[in-house]
Steps between C-alpha positions, in 0.01 A plus 500: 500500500660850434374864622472818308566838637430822295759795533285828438752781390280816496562885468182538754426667811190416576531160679072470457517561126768298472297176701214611303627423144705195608137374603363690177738308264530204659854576582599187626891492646694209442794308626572181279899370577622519167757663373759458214756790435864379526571794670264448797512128535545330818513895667304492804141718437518797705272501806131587444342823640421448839273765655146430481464884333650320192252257436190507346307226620563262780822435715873586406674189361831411499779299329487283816159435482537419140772271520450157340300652220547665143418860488429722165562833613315719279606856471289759313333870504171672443621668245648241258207324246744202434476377893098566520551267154655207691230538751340185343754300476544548873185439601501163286766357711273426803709632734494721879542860411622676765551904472779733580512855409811636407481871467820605574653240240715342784479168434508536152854650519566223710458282243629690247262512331434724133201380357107478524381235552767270588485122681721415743549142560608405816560143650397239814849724641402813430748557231398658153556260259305688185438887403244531224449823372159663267182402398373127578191327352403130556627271302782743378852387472608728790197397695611070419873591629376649817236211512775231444767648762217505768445151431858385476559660830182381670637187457856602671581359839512766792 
């Protein structure tokens, strides 16, 4: 079984509007472990946002907590059309979305990161293992690779 957590980069202030259309959109955030950029593998993913301030629905989670499953750690922003676009392929994967907001873009520098949207996959260790970056529709080639190196490292001892 693997977990999804959604990374919400956004340029907002208003932490009501900014619930309100991640509820309007069916904003779902999304960690799936997978993740495939030579650069990143076998780094350790850097800790999750902790304070309850951050997150948009239901308890803080961490790495800890997580251990022992794949994560897809989806990063995106309100204002980019091609992550509202993978929006279905997200939802088609079944999975837990928990939210984070990341207004400050903290965690996203963390990571690195340049691109919306981008998957992060991260394993049963917490180590990224995959970095996906743009648009993802089901059934698309990006969208099989991400599918396959979940399943490869589902099936990875812890």
């Amino acid at each position: 079984r693997h977990i999804s957590v959604q990374l919400v980069a956004s340029q907002r202030t208003d932490r009501e509007s900014v619930t309100n259309d991640c509820m309007k959109y069916s904003i779902f955030c999304v960690l799936l472990f997978l993740i495939s950029c030579s650069s990143f593998a076998n780094e350790p993913a850097p800790p999750l946002p902790s304070g309850s301030s951050d997150w948009l629905e239901g308890k803080p989670i961490g790495w800890a907590q997580l251990k022992g499953k794949v994560v897809l750690l989806n990063v995106w922003t309100f204002r980019c059309w091609n992550s509202y676009r993978s929006l279905p392929w997200l939802v088609s994967l079944k999975t837990k979305f928990p939210q984070v907001l990341d207004d400050d873009h903290n965690y996203w520098r963390q990571l690195n990161n340049r691109y919306w949207p981008a998957f992060y996959v991260v394993d049963k260790q917490g180590k990224i293992r995959g970095k996906f970056a743009g648009e993802t529709h089901p059934g698309d080639s990006q969208a099989k690779r991400i599918e396959k190196l979940i399943e490869e490292l589902m099936k990875e001892s812890l």
